[in-house]
C-alpha positions in Angstrom: 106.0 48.1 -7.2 106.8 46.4 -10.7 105.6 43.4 -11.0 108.1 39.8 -10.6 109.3 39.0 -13.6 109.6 35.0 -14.3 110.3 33.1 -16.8 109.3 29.1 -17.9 111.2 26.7 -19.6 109.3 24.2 -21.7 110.2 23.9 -25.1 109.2 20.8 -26.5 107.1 19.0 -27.2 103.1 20.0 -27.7 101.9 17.1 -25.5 104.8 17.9 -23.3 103.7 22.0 -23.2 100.1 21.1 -22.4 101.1 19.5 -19.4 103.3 22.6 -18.6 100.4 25.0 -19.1 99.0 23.6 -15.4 102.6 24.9 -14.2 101.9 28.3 -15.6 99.0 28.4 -14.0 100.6 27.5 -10.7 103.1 30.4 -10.7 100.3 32.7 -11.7 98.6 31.7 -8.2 102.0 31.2 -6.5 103.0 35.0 -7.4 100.2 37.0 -7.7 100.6 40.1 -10.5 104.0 38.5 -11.9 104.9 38.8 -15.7 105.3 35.7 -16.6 107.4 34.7 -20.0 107.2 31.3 -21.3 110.5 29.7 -23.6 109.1 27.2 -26.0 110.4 26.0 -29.2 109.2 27.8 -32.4 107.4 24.9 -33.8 105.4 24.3 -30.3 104.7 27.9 -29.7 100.6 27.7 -31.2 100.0 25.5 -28.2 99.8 28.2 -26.0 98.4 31.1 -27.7 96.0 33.2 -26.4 96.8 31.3 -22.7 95.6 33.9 -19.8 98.1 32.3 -17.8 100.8 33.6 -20.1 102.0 37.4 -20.5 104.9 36.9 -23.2 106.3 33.8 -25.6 109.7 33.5 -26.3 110.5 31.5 -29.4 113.5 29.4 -29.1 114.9 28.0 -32.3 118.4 27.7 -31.6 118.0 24.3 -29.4 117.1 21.6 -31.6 115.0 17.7 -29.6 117.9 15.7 -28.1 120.8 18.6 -28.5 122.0 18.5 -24.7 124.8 20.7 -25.2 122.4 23.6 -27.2 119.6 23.2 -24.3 122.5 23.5 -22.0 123.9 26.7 -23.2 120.6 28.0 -23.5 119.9 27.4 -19.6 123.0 29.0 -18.9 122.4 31.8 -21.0 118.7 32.3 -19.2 120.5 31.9 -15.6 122.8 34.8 -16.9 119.9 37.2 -17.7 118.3 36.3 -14.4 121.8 37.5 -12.8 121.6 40.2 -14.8 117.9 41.4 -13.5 116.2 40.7 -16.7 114.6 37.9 -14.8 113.6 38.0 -11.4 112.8 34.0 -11.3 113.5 30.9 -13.6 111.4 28.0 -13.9 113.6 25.3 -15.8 111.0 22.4 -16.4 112.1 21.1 -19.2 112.1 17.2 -19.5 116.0 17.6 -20.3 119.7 17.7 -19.1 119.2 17.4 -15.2 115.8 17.6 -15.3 115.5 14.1 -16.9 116.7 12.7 -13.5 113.0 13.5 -12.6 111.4 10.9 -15.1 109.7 8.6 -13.4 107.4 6.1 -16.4 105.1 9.6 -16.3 106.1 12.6 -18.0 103.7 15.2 -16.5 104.5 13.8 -13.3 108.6 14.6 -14.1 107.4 18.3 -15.3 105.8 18.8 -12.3 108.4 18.0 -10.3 111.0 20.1 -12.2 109.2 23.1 -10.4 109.9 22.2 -7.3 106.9 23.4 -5.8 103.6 22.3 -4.7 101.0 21.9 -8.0 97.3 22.8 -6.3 96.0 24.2 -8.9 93.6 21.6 -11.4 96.1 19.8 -13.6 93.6 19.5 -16.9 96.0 21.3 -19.6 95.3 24.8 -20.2 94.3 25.3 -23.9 92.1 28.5 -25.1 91.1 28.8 -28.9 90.2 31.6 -30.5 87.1 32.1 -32.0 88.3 31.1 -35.6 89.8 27.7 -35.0 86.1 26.8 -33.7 84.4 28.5 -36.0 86.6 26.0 -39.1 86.5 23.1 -36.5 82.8 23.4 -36.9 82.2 23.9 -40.9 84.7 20.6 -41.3 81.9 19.1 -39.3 79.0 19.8 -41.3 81.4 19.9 -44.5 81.6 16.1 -43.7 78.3 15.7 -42.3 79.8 14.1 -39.4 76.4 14.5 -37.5 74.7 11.7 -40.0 77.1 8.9 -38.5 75.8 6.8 -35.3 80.0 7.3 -34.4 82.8 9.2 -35.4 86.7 8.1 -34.7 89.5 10.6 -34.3 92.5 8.7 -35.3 95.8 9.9 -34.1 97.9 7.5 -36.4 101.4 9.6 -37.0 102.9 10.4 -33.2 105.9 12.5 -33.0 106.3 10.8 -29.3 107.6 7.9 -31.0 105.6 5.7 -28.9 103.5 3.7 -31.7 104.7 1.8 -34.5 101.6 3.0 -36.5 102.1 2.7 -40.3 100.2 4.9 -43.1 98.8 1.8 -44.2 98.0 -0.1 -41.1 95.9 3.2 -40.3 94.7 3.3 -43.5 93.9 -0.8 -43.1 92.2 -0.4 -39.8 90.1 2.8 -41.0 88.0 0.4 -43.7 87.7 -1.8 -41.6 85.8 0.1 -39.4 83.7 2.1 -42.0 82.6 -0.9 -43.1 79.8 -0.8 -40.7 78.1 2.2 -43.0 77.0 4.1 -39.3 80.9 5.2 -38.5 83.6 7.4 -40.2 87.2 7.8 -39.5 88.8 10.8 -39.0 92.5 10.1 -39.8 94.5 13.1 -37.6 97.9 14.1 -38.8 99.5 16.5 -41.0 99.9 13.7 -43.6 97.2 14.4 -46.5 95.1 11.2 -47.1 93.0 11.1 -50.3 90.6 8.0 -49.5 87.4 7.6 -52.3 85.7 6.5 -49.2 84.1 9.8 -47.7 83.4 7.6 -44.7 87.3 8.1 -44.4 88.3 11.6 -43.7 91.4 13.7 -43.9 92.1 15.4 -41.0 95.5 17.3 -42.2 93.9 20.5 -43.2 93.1 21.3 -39.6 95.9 22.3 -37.3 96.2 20.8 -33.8 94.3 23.6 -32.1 91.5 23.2 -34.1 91.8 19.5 -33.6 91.0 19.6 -30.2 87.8 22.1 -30.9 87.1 19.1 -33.5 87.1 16.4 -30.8 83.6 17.8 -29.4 82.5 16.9 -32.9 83.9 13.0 -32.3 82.4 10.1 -29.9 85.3 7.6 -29.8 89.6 7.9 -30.0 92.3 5.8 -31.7 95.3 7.4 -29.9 99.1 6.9 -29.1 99.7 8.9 -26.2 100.8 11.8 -28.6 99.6 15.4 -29.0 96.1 14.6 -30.5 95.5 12.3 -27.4 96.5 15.3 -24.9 94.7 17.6 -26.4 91.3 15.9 -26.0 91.5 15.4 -22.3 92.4 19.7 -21.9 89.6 22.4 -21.2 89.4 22.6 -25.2 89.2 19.2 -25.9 86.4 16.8 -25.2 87.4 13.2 -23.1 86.8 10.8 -25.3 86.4 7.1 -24.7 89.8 5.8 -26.2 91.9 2.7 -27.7 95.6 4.0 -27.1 98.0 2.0 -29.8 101.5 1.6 -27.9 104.9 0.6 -27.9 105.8 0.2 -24.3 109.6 -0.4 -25.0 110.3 2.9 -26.6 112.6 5.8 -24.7 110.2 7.5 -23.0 106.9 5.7 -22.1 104.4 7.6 -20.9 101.0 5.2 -20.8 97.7 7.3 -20.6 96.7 4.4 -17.6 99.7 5.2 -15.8 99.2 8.9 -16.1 96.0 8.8 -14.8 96.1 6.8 -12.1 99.4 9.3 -11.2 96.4 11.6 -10.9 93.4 10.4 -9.7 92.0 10.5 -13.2 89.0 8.1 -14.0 90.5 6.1 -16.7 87.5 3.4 -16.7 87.3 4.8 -20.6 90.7 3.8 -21.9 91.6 1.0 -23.5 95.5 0.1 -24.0 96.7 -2.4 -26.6 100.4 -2.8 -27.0 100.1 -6.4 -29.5 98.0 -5.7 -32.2 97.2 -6.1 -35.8 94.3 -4.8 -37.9 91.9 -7.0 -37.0 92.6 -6.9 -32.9 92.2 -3.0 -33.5 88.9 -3.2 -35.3 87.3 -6.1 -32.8 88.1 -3.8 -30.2 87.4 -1.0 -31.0 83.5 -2.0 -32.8 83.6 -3.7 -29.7 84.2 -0.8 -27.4 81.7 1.4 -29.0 78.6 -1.0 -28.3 80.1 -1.8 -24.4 83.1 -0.4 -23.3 82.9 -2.0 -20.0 83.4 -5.7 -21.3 85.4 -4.4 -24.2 88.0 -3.0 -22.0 87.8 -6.5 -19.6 88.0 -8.5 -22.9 91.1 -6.7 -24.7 92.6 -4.1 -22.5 96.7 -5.2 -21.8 98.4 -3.9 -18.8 101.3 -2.0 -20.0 104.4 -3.7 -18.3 106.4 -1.6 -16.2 110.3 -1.5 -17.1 113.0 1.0 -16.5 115.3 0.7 -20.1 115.1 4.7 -19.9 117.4 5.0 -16.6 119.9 3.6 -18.7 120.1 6.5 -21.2 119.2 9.0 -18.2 122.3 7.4 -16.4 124.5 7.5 -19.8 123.9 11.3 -20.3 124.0 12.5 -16.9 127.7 10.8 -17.1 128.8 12.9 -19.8 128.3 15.8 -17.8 129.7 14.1 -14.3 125.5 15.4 -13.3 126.1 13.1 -10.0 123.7 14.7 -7.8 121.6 14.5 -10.6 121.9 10.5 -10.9 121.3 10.4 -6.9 118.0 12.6 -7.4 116.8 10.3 -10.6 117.3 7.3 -7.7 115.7 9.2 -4.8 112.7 10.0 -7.6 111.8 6.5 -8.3 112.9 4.5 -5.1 109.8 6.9 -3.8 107.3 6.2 -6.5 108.6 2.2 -6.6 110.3 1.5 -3.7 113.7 -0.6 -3.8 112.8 -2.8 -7.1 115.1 -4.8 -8.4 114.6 -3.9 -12.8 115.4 -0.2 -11.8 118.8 -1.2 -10.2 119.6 -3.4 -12.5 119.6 -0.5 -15.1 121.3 1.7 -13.2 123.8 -1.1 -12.5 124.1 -0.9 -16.4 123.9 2.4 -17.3 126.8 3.0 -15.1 128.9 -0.1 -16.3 128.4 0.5 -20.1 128.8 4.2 -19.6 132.6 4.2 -21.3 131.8 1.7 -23.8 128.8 3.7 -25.1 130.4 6.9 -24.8 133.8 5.7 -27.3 130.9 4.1 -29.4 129.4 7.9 -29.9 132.4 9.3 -30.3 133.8 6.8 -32.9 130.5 7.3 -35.3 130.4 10.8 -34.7 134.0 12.0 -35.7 135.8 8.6 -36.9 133.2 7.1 -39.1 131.3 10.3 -40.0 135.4 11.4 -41.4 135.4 8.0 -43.6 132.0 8.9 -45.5 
C-alpha cells in the first residue's frame, strides 16, 4: 500500500517554522509511514533541513509576508492538487488568511491550533544540524576565545518579528557597557556586520542562524526579542539560556516568551522581560541577572500587559473576504483562553465599526494616491 501523502503549510517566518516543526512531528505519529511535504518560504527553508520528521521541502517564493490575496491563491492551488490526488491530506497552519482567527497573544499556540488535532508529541522545536554548522559554531568559539570569559552574551539585537525597537547603536551602547567589566563579551547576533576595536564585542553575522543555535551551547546568558535567535536557543539544537527579552508589547503580533511558556508549562523562572528601557536599565539588569537571577528578575522583570489591538486588524482582513465564520472562531478562540473580557470586545466592536472607513483608506493610497506620484 503507498504510503499517505500530506502536505504542511508553514511558510514564514523561522521562529514561526520552529514552532511548526512539533506539528511535523505530530502527523508523523498521527499517520505512521506517510510522506510528508512541507511548503515554506524560500528564505525560511534552512530551518528545517536535515529534519527526520520531514520527507520533501517545497520552496514557495511566489507569496510574499502580508500578501493575503498571493497566500490565498496558493491555498487554493494546494486544495486543487489534493483534489487532484497529488495530495492525500493538507495541513494549512499557516498564521494567515483564516488561520489568523486562531491568534490568541501566543503564536505557537495559534499554529497548533490550525491543525486541528491533538499535539502529544514534546513541543521543544525540532532543529537537527549537520555536522559542519557545529564543527564552524565551534572554531568561532575558540577563534574568539570565548572560553577565557567568566560570561558570554548572545545578543539578538535586529528581529525581523518586529517586536523590539532595538537600534544598531543602542545595541552597540548596551554592548560596552557590559564588556566593561573585562570578565564578559558580547556576541552581537544578526546578519548586520559589526566592526567593534573591542574584541570583547563580537560579530556574530558570519554565522548563519543554524549555526547560531549550535553557538548558543558556547554562551551563558541571552539579550533577546522574542525573534528567531531567541527560538532557536530553547529547540533540541539550542541550549536554554537564562534571558533578558527587549520588547515592544504594542506591536501587531505579540508573542511574549512569559506568556508562551506559561501556555506550556514551560519553567520560565529564567526570563526576564523589560518592555521600558534604556541603556543603562539593560546593563543594571542584565550584570544584575548574571550574579543572581532570582532577585534580578523580582527587582526588574515587567509584566507584559495583556491587550487585544491585533483583533482589530484580524477583524479588518477577515472583512475583506466576508471570512464570517472565521470572525466567530477568532471569538470562540479567545472567549476560551480569556473568558468574556471587556478590551477584546471593545476591539472587535471597532474593528467591525471602522471596517469601511479603513478599507476606502487602503484603497485611496493604493490606486488614488499611488496614480498622483
Amino acid at each position: 500500500m503507498a504510503p499517505e501523502k500530506i502536505i504542511l503549510v508553514q511558510l514564514f517566518s523561522n521562529g514561526d517554522c520552529l514552532y511548526a516543526t512539533t506539528v511535523a512531528r505530530q502527523v508523523k505519529k498521527d499517520f505512521p509511514g506517510c510522506h510528508l511535504t512541507w511548503a515554506i518560504a524560500s528564505f525560511c527553508k534552512d530551518i528545517i533541513a536535515n529534519n527526520p520528521y520531514v520527507d520533501n521541502i517545497l520552496e514557495v517564493s511566489t507569496v510574499k509576508k502580508n500578501d493575503t490575496a498571493a497566500l490565498r491563491r496558493f491555498k487554493k492551488d494546494i486544495f486543487q492538487q489534493q483534489k487532484e490526488g497529488i495530495y492525500d491530506k493538507v495541513f494549512f497552519i499557516h498564521n494567515g488568511d483564516t488561520n489568523a482567527a486562531y491568534y490568541d497573544g501566543c503564536i505557537r499556540s495559534s499554529i497548533f491550533r490550525a491543525y486541528q488535532m491533538p499535539i502529544t508529541v514534546p513541543v521543544q522545536p525540532v532543529l537537527c544540524l549537520y555536522p559542519g554548522e557545529i564543527a564552524r559554531a565551534n572554531q568561532f568559539a575558540h577563534d574568539h576565545e570565548l572560553q577565557k570569559y567568566k560570561a558570554v552574551i548572545l545578543f539578538e539585537y535586529a528581529p525581523q518579528s518586529g517586536q523590539s525597537a532595538i537600534t544598531i547603536d543602542l545595541a552597540i551602547k548596551v554592548a560596552e557597557k557590559i564588556v566593561a567589566n573585562d570578565n564578559f563579551a558580547v556576541i552581537l547576533s544578526s546578519a548586520n556586520t559589526i566592526d567593534h576595536p573591542n574584541k570583547a564585542i563580537i560579530d556574530g553575522s558570519s554565522l548563519t542562524l543554524r549555526e547560531t543555535a549550535a553557538l548558543s551551547n558556547h554562551c551563558t546568558f541571552l539579550l533577546g526579542t522574542s525573534s528567531g535567535i531567541t527560538w532557536i536557543t530553547t529547540s533540541q539544537a539550542g541550549k536554554q539560556l537564562p534571558m533578558v527579552q527587549l520588547l515592544n508589547p504594542y506591536t501587531r503580533w505579540v508573542n511574549p516568551i512569559s506568556r508562551d511558556f506559561k501556555r506550556f508549562n514551560i519553567p520560565d523562572d529564567r526570563v526576564i522581560e523589560l518592555f521600558n528601557f534604556d541603556e543603562t536599565t539593560i546593563t543594571s539588569c542584565v550584570n544584575h541577572a548574571i550574579n543572581d537571577f532570582e532577585t534580578a528578575k523580582q527587582k526588574y522583570s515587567q509584566p507584559i500587559p495583556l491587550h487585544f489591538k491585533t483583533t482589530r486588524s484580524i477583524v479588518y482582513n477577515l472583512l475583506c473576504y466576508l471570512e464570517i465564520a472565521a470572525i466567530i472562531k477568532h471569538v470562540k478562540v479567545n472567549r476560551e483562553v480569556y473568558g468574556n473580557n471587556f478590551s477584546f470586545y471593545k476591539e472587535l466592536f471597532w474593528g467591525i465599526a471602522l471596517a469601511p472607513f479603513t478599507l476606502l483608506k487602503h484603497l485611496l493610497q493604493k490606486h488614488v494616491f499611488k496614480t498622483v506620484k
